[in-house]
BALOBA-1460 file (C-alpha; in Angstrom, 3 decimals):
// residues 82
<rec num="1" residu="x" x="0.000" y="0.000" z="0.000"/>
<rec num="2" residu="x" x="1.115" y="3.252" z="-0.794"/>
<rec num="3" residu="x" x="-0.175" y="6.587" z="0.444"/>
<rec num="4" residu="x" x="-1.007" y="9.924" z="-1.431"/>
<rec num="5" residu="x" x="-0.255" y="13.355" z="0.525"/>
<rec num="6" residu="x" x="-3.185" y="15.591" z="1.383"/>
<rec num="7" residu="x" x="-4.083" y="18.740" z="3.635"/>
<rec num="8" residu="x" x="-6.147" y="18.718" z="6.486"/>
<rec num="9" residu="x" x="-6.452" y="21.854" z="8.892"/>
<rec num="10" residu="x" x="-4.871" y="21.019" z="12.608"/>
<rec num="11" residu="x" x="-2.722" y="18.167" z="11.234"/>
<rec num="12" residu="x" x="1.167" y="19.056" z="9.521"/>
<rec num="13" residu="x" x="1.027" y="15.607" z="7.636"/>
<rec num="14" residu="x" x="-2.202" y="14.242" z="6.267"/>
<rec num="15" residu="x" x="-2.025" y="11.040" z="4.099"/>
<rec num="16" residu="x" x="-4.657" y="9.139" z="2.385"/>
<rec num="17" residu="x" x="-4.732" y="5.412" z="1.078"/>
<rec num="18" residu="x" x="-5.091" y="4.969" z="-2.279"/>
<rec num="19" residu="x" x="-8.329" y="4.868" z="-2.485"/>
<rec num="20" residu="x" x="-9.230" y="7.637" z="-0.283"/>
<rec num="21" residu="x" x="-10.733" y="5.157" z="2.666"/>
<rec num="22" residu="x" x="-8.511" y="6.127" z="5.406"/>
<rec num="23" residu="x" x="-5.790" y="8.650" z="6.218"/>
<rec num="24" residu="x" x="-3.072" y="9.012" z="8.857"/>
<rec num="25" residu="x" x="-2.824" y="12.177" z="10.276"/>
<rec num="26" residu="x" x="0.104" y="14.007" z="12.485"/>
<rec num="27" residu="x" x="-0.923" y="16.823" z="14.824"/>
<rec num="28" residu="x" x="1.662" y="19.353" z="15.755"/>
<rec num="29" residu="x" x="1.543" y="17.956" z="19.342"/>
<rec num="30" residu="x" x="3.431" y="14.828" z="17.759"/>
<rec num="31" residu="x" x="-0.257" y="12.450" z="17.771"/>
<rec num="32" residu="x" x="-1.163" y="9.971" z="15.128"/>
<rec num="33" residu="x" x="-4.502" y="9.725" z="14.275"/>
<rec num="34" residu="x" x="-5.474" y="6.557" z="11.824"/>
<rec num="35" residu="x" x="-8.696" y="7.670" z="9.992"/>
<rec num="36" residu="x" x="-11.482" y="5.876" z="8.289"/>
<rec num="37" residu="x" x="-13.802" y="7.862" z="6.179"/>
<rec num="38" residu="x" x="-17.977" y="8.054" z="6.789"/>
<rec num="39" residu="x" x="-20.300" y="7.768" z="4.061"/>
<rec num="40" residu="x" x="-20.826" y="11.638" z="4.506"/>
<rec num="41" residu="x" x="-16.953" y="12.065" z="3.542"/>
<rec num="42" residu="x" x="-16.258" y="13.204" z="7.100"/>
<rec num="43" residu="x" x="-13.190" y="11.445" z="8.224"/>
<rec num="44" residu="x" x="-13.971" y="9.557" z="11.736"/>
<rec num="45" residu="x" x="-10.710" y="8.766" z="13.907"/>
<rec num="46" residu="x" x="-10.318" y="5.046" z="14.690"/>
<rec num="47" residu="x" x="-7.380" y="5.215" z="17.008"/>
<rec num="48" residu="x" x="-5.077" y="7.672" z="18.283"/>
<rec num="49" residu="x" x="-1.287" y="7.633" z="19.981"/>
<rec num="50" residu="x" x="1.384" y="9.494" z="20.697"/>
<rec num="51" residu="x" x="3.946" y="9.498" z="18.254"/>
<rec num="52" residu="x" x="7.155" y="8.606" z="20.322"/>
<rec num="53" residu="x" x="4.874" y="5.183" z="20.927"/>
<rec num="54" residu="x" x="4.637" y="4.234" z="16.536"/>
<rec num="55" residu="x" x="5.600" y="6.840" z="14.596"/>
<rec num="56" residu="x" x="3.564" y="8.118" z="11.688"/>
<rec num="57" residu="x" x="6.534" y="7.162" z="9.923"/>
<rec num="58" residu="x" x="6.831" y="3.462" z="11.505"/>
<rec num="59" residu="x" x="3.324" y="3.025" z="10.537"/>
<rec num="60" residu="x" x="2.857" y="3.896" z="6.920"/>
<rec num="61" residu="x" x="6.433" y="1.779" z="6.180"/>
<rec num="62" residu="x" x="4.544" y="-1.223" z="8.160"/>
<rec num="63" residu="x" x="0.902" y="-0.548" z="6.149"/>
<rec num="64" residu="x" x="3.638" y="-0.403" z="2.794"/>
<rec num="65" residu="x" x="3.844" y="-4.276" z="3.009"/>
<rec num="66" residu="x" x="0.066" y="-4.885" z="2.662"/>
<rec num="67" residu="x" x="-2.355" y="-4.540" z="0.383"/>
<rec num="68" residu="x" x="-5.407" y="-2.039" z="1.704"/>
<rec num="69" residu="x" x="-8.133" y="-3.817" z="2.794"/>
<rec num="70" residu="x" x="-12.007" y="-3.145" z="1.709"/>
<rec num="71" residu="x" x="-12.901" y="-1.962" z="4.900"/>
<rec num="72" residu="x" x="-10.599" y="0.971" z="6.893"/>
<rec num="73" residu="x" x="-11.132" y="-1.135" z="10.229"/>
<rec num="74" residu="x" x="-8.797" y="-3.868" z="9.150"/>
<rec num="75" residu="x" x="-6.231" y="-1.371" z="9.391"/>
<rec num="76" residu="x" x="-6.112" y="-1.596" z="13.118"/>
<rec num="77" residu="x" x="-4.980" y="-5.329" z="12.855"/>
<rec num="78" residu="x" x="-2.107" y="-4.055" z="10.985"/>
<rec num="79" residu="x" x="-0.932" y="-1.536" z="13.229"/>
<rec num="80" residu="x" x="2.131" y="-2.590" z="15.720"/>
<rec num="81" residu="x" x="1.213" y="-3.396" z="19.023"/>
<rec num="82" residu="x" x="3.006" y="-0.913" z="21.689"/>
């Protein structure tokens, strides 16, 4: 899986799946948010850590070895365990 660079106000790095699904944001206060988005096109947050726990960086290398699932919430089983 790859990811495509975005904007989203309050976040410094927004990134979206390829298919627009899900996103991983970065706040400036160093939090990763892992998106999924509604049916509305809001995006709803589906976890949230602290960066110095997975890295935004750690995490989108460790999502690069998979393929994206159909549905955003199978992300979580990819994420490392802290």
């Amino acid at each position: 899986m790859h990811f495509v660079t975005s904007k989203l106000a309050g976040y410094v790095l927004f990134c979206l799946t390829p298919s627009g699904r899900a996103a991983i944001g970065l706040t400036e206060g160093r939090q990763v948010h892992l998106f999924q988005r509604s049916a509305d096109g809001a995006w709803q947050s589906l976890r949230v850590w602290q960066a110095d726990t997975i890295s935004h960086t750690d995490l989108m290398l460790a999502l690069g070895n998979h393929d994206e699932p159909d549905d955003p919430k199978r992300l979580l089983d990819l994420v490392p365990k802290v």
